[in-house]
MARPA-303897 format. One record per residue (C-alpha): residue in three letters; residue number from 1; x, y, z. Coordinates in steps of 0.001 Angstrom, whole numbers, plus 500000, padded with zeros to 6 digits. Example, Ala and Ser with C-alpha at 12.3 -4.5 7.8 and 13.67 -1.06 7.14 Angstrom:
# residues 2
NODE  aa   i     px     py     pz
NODE ALA   1 512300 495500 507800
NODE SER   2 513670 498940 507140
# end
This chain:
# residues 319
NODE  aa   i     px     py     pz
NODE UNK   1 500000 500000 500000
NODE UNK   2 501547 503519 499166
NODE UNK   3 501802 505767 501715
NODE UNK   4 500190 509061 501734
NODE UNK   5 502630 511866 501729
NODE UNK   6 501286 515433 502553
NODE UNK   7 500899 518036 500621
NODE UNK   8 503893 521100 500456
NODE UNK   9 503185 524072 501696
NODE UNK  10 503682 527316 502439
NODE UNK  11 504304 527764 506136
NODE UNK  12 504147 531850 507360
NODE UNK  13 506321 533802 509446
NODE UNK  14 506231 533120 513236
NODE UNK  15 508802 535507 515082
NODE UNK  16 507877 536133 518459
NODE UNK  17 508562 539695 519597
NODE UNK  18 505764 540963 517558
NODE UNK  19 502724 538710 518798
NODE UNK  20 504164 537938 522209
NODE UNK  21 501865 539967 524452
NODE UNK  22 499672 537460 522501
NODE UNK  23 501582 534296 523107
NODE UNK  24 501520 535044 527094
NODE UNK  25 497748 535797 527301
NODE UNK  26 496764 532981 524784
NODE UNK  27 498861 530894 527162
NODE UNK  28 497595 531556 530124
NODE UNK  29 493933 531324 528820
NODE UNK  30 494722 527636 527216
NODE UNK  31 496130 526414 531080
NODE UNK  32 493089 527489 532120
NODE UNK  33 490611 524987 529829
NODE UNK  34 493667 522337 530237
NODE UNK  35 492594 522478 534254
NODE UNK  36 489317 522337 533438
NODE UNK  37 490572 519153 531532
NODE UNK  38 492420 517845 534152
NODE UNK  39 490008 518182 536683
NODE UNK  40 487968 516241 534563
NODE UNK  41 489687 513524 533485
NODE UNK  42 490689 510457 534593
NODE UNK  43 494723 509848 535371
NODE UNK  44 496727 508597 532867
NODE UNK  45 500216 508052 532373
NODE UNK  46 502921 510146 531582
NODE UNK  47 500207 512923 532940
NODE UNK  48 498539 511986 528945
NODE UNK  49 495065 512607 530275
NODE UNK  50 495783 516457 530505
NODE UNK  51 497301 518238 527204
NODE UNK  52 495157 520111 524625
NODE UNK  53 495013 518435 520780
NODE UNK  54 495654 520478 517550
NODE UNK  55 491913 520010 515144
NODE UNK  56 490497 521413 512354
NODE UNK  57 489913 524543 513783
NODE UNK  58 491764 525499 516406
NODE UNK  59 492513 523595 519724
NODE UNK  60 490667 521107 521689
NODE UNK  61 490099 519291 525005
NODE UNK  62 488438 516178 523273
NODE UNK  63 485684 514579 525220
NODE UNK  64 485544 515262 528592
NODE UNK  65 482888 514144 531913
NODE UNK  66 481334 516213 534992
NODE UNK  67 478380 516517 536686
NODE UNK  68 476897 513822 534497
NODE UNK  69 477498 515485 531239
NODE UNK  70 479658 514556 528332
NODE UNK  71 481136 517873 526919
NODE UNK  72 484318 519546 525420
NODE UNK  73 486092 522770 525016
NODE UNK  74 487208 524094 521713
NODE UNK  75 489768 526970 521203
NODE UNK  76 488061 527938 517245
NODE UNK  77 490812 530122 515800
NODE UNK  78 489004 530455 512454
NODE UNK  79 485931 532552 514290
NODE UNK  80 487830 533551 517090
NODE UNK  81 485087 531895 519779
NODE UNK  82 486032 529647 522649
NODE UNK  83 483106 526706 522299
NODE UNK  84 481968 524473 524951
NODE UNK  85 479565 521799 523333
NODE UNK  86 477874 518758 525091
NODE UNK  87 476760 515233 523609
NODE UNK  88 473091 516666 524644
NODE UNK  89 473307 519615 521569
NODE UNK  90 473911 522511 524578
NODE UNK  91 477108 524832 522670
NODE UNK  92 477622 527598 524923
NODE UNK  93 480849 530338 523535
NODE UNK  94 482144 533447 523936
NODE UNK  95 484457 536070 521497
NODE UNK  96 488250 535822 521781
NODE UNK  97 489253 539438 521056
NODE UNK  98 491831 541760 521956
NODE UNK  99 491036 543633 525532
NODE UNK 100 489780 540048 527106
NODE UNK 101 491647 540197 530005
NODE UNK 102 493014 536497 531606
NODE UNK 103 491018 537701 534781
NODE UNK 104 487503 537882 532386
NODE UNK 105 488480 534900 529770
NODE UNK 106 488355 532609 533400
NODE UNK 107 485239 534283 534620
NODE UNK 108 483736 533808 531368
NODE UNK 109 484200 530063 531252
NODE UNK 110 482979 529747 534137
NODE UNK 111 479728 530957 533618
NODE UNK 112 479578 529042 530840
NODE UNK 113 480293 525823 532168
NODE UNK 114 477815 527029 534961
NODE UNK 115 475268 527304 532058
NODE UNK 116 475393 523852 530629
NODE UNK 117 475975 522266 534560
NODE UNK 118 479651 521205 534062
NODE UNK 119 481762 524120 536095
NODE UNK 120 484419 522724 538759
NODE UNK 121 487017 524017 540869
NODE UNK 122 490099 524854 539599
NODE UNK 123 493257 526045 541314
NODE UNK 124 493590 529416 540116
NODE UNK 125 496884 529919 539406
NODE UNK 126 499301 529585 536378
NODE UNK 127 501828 526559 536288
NODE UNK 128 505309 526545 535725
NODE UNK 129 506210 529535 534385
NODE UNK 130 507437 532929 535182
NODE UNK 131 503927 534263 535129
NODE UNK 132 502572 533757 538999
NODE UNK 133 499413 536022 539169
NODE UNK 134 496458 534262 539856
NODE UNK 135 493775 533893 536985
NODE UNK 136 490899 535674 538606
NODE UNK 137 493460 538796 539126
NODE UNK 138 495449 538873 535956
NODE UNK 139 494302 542197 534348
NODE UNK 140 497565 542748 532845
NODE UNK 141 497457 540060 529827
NODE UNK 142 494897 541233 527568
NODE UNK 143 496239 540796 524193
NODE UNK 144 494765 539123 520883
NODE UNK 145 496328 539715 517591
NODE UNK 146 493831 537295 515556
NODE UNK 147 496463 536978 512716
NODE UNK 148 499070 535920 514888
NODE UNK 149 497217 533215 516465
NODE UNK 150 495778 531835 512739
NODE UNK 151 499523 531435 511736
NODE UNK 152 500567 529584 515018
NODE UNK 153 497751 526835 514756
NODE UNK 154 498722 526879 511106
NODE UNK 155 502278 525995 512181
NODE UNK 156 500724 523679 514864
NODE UNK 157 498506 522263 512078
NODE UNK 158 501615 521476 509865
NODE UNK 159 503814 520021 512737
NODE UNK 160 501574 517880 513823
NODE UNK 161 500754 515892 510790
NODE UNK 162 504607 515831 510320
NODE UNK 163 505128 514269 513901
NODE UNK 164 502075 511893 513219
NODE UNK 165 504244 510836 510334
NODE UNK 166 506877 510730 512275
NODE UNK 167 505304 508479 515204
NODE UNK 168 504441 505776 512668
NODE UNK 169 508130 504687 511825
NODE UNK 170 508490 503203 515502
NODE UNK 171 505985 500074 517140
NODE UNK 172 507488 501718 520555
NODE UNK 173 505729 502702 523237
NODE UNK 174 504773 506216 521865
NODE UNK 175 502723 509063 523353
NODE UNK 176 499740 510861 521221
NODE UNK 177 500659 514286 519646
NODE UNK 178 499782 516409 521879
NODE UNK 179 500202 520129 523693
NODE UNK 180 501108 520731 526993
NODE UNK 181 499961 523425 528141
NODE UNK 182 502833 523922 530781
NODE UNK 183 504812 525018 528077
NODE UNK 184 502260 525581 525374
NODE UNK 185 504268 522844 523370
NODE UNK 186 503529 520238 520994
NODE UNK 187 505161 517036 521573
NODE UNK 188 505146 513298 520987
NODE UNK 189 507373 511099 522911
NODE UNK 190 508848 507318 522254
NODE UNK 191 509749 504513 525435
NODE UNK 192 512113 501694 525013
NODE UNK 193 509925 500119 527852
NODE UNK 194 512440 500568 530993
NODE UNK 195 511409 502219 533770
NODE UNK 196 513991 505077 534620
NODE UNK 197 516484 504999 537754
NODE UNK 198 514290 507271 540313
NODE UNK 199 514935 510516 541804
NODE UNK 200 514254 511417 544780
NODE UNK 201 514423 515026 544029
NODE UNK 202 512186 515128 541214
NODE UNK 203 508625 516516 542232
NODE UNK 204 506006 514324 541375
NODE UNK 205 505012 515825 538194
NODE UNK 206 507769 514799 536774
NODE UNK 207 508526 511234 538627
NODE UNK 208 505351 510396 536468
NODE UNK 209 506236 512114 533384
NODE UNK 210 510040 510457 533765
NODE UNK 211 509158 506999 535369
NODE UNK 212 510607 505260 531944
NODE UNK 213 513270 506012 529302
NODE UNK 214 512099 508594 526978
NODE UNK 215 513244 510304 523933
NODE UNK 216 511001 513061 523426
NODE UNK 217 510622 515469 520406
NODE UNK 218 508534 518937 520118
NODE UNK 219 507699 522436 518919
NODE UNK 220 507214 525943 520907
NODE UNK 221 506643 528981 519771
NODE UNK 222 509389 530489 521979
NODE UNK 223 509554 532107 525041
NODE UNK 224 511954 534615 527442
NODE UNK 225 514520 531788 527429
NODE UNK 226 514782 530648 523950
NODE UNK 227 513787 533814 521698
NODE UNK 228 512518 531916 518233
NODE UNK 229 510173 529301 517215
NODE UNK 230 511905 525773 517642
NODE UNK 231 511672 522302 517390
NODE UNK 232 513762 520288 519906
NODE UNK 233 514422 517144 521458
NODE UNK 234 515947 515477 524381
NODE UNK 235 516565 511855 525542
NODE UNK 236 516126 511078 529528
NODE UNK 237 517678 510182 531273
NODE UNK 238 520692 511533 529230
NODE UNK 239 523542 509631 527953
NODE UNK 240 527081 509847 528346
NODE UNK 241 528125 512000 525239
NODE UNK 242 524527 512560 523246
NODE UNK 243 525751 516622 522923
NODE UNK 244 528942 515205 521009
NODE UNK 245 526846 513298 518161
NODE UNK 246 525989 514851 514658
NODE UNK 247 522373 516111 514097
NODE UNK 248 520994 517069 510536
NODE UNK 249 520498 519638 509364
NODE UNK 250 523147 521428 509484
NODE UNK 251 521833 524495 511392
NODE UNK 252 520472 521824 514554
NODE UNK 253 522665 522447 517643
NODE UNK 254 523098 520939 521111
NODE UNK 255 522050 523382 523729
NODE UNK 256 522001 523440 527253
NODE UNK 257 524697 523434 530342
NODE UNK 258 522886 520686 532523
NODE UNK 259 521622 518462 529660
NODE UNK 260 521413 518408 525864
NODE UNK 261 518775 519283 523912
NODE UNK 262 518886 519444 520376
NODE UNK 263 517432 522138 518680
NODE UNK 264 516458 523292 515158
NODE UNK 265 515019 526724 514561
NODE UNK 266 511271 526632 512673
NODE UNK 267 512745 529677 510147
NODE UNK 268 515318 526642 508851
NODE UNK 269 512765 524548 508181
NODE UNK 270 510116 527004 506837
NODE UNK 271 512716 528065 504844
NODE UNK 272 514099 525152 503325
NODE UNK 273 513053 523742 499962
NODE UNK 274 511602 520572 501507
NODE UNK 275 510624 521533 504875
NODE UNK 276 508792 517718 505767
NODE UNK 277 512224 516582 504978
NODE UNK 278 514032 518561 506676
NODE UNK 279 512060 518276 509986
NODE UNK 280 511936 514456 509724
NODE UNK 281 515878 514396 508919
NODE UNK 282 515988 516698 512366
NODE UNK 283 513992 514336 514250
NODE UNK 284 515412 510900 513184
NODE UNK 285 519027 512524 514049
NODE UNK 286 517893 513916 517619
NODE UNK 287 516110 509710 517663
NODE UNK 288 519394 508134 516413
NODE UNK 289 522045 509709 518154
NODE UNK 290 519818 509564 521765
NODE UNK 291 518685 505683 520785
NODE UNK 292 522162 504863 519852
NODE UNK 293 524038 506373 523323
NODE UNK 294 521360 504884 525495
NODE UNK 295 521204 501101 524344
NODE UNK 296 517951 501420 522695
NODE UNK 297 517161 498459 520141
NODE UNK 298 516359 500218 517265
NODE UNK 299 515884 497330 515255
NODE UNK 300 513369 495760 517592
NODE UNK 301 511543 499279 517669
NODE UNK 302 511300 499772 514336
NODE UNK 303 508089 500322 512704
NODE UNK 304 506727 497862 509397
NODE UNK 305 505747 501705 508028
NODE UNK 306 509283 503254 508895
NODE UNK 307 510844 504432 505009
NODE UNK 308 513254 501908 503732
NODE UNK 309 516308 502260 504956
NODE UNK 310 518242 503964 501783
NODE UNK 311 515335 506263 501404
NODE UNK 312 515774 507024 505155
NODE UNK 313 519935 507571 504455
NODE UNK 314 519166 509906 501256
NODE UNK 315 516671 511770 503867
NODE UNK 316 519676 512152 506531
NODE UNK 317 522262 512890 503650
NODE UNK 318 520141 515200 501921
NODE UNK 319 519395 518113 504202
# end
């Protein structure tokens, strides 16, 4: 059976200094519906039972259940609502505009959810980030440049179906492709099936998120730390000498003091003449060189649907 190769296309601009009072509040607004989501859901590993999922139109919660209702939340970046619909036919949704403050975007959703029976508590507060006022008080981030946000889920769009592809060359252990709103990334992660040495210093989030060898791969839009769009990946725990192996293309780079993460600005590959290749070249090299270090049987995790191995070479050699 042939495989079905997407479309080229042409991906837009994403640099963040001029949408970034944008990227905070849209951030802050999307941990919001991902507590809603995790106050709903049931535990899975890995924490998978909490990210956000790139659709047709924006973001999404999927299906979630409270106060015996079936119901989701849908970020809808075409019409610039925020949608809560239930398996009954109630759709309850407000305008995301410029001027919606973090503080009314929370008290909004909450009287929706009130509306169609579904509201719970949330802890008020944003998670993991510099950002530390609490939701109902944030005034400050009011920002909503409607362009900006189209051409982010457009980039989100595009990435995805490029790590989907991506996911289907391994029979590992692999998460969904999904975005965390911690960080507001999208990522899919492979196991090898061991469970990782523990540590005792690790808070819990993260004991669960780490419990097993991972090699993880992903896409922000930036942030105060890392000042571009970029894809990255990291293997953990971290072997001896990953930061000294090749990555491709050649603009990827090993960054970090403490660990390495590989990284490989989005303007390389939007710019490129084959970005899909070039992306898939960058995440096969992060794969290799962190599979290879860390004893991972490649062989054994390799997918029936992975490319033939000189088409996968010509990919490596090519970008």
């Amino acid at each position: 059976m042939a495989r079905t190769v997407p479309p080229q296309i042409a991906l837009p601009e994403l640099p963040i200094e001029p949408w970034e009072p944008t990227l905070d509040t849209l951030h802050l607004w999307a941990q919001i519906v991902g507590k809603v989501r995790l106050a709903t859901a049931a535990p899975r590993n890995h924490w998978w039972h909490v990210p956000l999922y790139v659709d047709v139109r924006g973001l999404t919660t999927r299906r979630m259940h409270a106060g015996g209702h079936t119901f989701q939340i849908d970020f809808d970046f075409l019409d610039h609502r925020l949608v809560v619909r239930t398996a009954a036919g109630d759709s309850e949704s407000f305008d995301l505009r410029d001027g919606l403050s973090v503080a009314d975007f929370d008290a909004k959703l909450h009287d929706v959810l009130r509306a169609i029976g579904v509201d719970v508590e949330l802890r008020e507060s944003p998670y993991g980030i510099p950002i530390t006022t609490p939701f109902p008080d944030d005034h400050e981030h009011a920002s909503y440049d409607r362009e900006a946000v189209q051409r982010f889920w457009r980039v989100l769009d595009w990435s995805d179906s490029v790590f989907e592809e991506f996911a289907g060359w391994s029979c590992a252990k692999t998460s969904p492709v999904h975005v965390f709103w911690h960080g507001l990334d999208l990522a899919v992660t492979r196991f090898n099936g061991r469970r990782a040495p523990s540590n005792p210093e690790a808070d819990p989030v993260s004991r669960e998120a780490y419990s097993h060898d991972v090699i993880s791969f992903g896409f922000w839009a930036g942030d105060q730390k890392v000042r571009e769009p970029t894809y990255y990946s990291y293997t953990a725990p971290e072997p001896p000498g990953l930061r000294d192996r090749p990555l491709r293309p050649s603009d990827a780079r090993w960054v970090g003091e403490r660990s390495a993460m590989a990284q490989l600005p989005y303007e390389s590959v939007r710019t490129s003449p084959d970005p899909r290749s070039t992306l898939l070249a960058f995440l096969e090299s992060a794969y290799g060189a962190g599979a290879e270090l860390a004893g991972w049987d490649r062989e054994e995790l390799s997918s029936s649907w992975c490319p033939e191995p000189g088409a996968l070479r010509d990919l490596l050699k090519g970008t």
